[in-house]
Residue, then its C-alpha position, 0 to 999 in steps of 0.5 A: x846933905x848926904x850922899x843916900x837918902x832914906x826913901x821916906x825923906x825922899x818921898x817927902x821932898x819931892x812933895x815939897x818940890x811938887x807943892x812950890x809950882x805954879x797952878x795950871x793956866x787953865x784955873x785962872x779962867x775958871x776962878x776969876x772969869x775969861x778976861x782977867x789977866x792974873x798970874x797963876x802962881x797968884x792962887x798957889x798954895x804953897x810958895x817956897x823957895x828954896x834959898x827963902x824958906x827950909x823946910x823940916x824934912 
């Protein structure tokens, strides 16, 4: 990629990067009730990886 970067291509990239995160610990209470153990990267939207999957930017 090269070394500058438009700052629209940026602004998408960092949404993208933003987007691949788990979700916050505190909804898998709320969504599947106080005693169930579940991983919060479970109800993510968007799971990318960076190696996996390119995205059109």
């Amino acid at each position: 990629m090269s070394r500058y970067k438009p700052r629209a291509k940026k602004k998408r990239l960092i949404k993208k990067n933003t987007q691949t995160k788990w979700a916050p610990f505190w909804t898998v209470p709320k969504i599947y009730g106080k005693n169930r153990r579940v991983h919060p990267g479970r109800h993510t939207v968007v799971k990318r990886h960076w190696r996996r999957t390119k995205i059109q930017a």
